[in-house]
N, C-alpha and C positions, 0 to 999 in steps of 0.2 A: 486500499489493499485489504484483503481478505484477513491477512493476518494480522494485519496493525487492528482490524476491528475486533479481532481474537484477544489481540493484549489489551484492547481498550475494554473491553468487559473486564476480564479478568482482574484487571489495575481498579475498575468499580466494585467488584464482590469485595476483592481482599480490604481494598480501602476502606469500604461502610461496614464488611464484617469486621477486620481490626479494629476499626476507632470503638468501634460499638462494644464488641466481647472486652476491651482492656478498659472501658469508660465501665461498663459493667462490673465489670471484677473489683474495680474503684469501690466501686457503692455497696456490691457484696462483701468485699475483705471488711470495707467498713461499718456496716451496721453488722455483721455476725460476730465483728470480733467486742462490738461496744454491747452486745448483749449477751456475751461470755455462750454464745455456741458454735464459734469457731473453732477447728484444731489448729489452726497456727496459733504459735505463743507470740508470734511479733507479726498484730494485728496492724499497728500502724505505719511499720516499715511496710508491710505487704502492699497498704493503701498508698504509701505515698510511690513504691516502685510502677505498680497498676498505673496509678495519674498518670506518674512521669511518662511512661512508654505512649500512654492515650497521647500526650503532647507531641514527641518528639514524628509516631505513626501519623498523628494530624497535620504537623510542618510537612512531612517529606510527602505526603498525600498532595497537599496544597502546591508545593512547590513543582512539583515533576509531573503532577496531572493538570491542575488546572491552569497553571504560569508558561510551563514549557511544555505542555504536551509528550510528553514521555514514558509511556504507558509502559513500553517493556524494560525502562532503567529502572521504573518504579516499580513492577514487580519484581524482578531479580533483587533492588534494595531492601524491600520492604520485605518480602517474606527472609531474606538472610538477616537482616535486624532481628523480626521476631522468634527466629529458630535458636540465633547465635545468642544472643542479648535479652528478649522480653520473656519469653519463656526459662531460658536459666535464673533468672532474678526470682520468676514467680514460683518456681520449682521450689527454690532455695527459700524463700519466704513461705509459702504457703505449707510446707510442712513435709515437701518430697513424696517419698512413694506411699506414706501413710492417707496423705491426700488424694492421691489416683491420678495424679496432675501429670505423670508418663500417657495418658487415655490422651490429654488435649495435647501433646505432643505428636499425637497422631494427626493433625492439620498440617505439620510440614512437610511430612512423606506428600502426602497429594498433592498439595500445589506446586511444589518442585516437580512431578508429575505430568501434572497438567503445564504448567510454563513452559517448561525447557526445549519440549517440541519447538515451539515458538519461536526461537532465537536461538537453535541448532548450536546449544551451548553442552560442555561436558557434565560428568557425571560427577566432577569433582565436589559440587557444594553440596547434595545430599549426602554422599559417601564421607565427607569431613562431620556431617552435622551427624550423621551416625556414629559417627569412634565418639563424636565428643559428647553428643547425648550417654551413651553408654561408659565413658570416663568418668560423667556426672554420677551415674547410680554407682559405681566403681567407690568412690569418695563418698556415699552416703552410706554406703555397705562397709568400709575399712577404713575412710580417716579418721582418727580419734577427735579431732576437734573442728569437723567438716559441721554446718547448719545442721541439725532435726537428724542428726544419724541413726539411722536403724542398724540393731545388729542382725546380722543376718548370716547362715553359714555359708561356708564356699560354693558348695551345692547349690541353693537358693538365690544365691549371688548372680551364678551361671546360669542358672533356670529362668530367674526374671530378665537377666541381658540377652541368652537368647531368645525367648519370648519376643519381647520387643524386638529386637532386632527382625525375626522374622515376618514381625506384622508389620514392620516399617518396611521393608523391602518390597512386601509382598502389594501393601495399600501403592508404594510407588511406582514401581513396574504397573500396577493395573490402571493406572492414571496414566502415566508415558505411554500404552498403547494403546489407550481410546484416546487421547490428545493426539499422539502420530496418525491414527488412521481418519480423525474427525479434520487434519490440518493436508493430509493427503486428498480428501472427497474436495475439502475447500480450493485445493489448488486444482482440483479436474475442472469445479464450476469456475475459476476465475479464465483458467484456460478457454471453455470451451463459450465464456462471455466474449473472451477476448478475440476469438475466431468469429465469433457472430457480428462482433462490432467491425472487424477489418472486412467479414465480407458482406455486409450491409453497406460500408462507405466507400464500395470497389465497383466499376462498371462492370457486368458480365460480360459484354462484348469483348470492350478493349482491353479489361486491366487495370485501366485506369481508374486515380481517385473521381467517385464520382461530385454530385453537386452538392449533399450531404456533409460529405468531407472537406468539399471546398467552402466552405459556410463556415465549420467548425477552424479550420486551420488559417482563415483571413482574420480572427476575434485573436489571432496572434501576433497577429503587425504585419507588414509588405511595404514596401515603397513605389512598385508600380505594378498595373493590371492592363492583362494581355488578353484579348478575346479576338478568337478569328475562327473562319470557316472556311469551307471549301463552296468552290464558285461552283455555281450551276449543279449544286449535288441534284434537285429536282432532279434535271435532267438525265444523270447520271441512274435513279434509280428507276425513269421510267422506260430508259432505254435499254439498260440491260438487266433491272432487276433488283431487287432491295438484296440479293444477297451479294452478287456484287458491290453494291453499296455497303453495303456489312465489309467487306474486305478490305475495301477503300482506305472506312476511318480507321482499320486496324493497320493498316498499312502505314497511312498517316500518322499516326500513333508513334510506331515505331522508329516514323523518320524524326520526327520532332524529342524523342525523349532522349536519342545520344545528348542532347543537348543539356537538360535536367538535371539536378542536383534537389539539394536541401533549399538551396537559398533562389532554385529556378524552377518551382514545382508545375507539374502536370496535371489541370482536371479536365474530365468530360464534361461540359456546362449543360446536353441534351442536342440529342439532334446530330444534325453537321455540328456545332459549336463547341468549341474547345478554349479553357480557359489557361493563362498560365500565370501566378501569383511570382513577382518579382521581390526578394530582400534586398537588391541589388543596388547601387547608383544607375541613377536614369541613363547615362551614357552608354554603359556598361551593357544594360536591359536592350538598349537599343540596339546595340550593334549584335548581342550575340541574336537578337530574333531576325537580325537580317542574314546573316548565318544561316537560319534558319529557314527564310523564304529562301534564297539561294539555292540549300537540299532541295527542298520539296520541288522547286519549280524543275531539278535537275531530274530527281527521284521519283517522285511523285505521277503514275501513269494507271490509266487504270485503260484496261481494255485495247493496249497499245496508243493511246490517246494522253500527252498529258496535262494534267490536272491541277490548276492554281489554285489560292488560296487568299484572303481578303483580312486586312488584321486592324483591331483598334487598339492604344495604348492612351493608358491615362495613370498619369501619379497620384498618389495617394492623397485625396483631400475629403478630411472631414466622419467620412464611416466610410466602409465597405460598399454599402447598397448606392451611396453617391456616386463613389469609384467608376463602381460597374457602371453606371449608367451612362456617364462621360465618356466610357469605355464603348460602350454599345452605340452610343453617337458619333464617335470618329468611326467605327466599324462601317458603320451608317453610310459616313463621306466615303471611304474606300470602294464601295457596292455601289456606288451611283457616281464615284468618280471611273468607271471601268474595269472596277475590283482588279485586282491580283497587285494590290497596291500594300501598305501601313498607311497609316494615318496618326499624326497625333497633336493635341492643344489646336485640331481643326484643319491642320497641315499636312501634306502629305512630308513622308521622310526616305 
């Protein structure tokens, strides 16, 4: 899927950029605070918060990406850990807005941006991680005994919350609509792959799955294989014409697929030959294809004249390609025992 390989990137940047920028910040909170040119005063709380979150970002990386594959739990997790959780810690530690540390809070507007297309989830966890980011500057501007408080006037209060707020808005919005329009192009190409591949595995004549299709769709199990033709088609097209004979197998087509289902498919093998993959019990397979010579021999006319059909059936042993061929050998006995016969395990039925 197009888009699981959308969140499977995404779940890779955040992952190696997370572990790395908070492994980072480890090493920076700690040698600038052990050579006294940090501004945080609580150098080694900063380093040990930095560590922890590198751990905990590490576990849920490991676990949801590489154990269960879950690239879009892992985004939606991970980036709400680090908006809600790893960022407030390092805010609070590193020294707040005197720090500038509201700038790296500008990584959760975008990837909430960019994800959310993805898994056509709401607006609610940016819009919360906005009141509560700015609740945060709110307590460093007025609680008396909030971390690293700045005094700041009411004015200046408002000016930095709206500030922020508007560039968090604005960096989100402009990520949710080149992620909606880049997950829109993707769903035209999976679309227009996917019509390519149905009408590449479809006979243009009949309709039907061609040989392509039946290759792919036997690598999924069957219980028995049906292969038959129409008697004397030569004849048929030298007498009145290959377009006639064009009409024929489309006629044919039509009389054999009332029958049809999931579990009684229909391919064109090439030619006159027509193949039909059984899920079925052998009993089952058998009687409804006699069903089925019954129609055609009733049905089945071409040029006012009508027209039989010659069939082999073989159970499933061993692969597909064996099948068939078992298949193509009772077909064999039917055509040289006076066709418009079944055949099957060498018998007629």
């Amino acid at each position: 899927m197009q888009n699981n390989a959308f969140a499977k990137q995404l779940a890779i940047i955040l992952g190696i950029f997370g572990i790395s920028a908070n492994f980072l910040g480890t090493l920076i909170s700690l040698f600038t605070g052990l050579a006294h040119v940090s501004g945080a005063e609580n150098f080694i709380l900063d380093t040990a918060v930095c560590f922890a979150c590198t751990l905990v970002l590490a576990l849920i990386f490991y676990l949801l990406c590489f154990r269960h594959k879950s690239y879009s739990k892992f985004n939606i997790l991970s980036i709400t850990f680090c908006g809600f959780v790893t960022f407030t810690a390092m805010y609070i530690t590193t020294g707040n807005v005197i720090c500038g540390f509201p700038f790296y809070m500008m990584i959760i507007p975008m990837y909430y941006g960019f994800s959310l297309p993805v898994r056509k989830r709401s607006f609610s966890l940016p819009i919360l991680n906005l009141i509560f980011y700015n609740a945060l500057f709110v307590l460093t501007f007025k609680a008396p005994y909030f971390p690293g408080r700045t005094v700041l006037s009411n004015t200046s209060m408002i000016q930095h919350c709206t500030a922020f707020s508007s560039a968090y808005l604005f960096l989100f919005f402009v990520c949710f609509l080149v992620s909606k329009q880049f997950m829109k192009q993707n769903q035209k190409l999976e679309d227009s792959e996917k019509s390519y591949r149905e009408l590449s595995s479809r006979d243009e004549l009949t309709g039907l799955y061609n040989r392509r299709a039946l290759d792919n769709r036997a690598e999924l199990g069957f219980k028995s294989l049906i292969i038959y033709d129409i008697d004397f088609f030569k004849n048929i097209n030298d007498t009145y014409g290959h377009q006639v004979g064009d009409v024929a197998l489309q006629n044919l087509s039509q009389i054999v697929l009332k029958y049809c289902s999931n579990e009684f498919e229909l391919f064109r093998y090439g030619g006159e030959e027509f193949v039909i993959l059984s899920r079925l019990p052998d009993d089952i397979t058998l009687e409804l294809f006699q069903h089925v010579m019954h129609d055609v021999r009733m049905l089945f006319v071409v040029e006012g004249n009508p027209v039989t059909i010659s069939a082999g059936i073989a159970s499933f042993c061993k692969d597909y390609q064996r099948t068939l061929k078992i298949a193509d050998e009772n077909l064999y006995l039917a055509k040289t025992d006076g066709r418009n016969k079944i055949y099957m395990n060498g018998e007629e039925v």
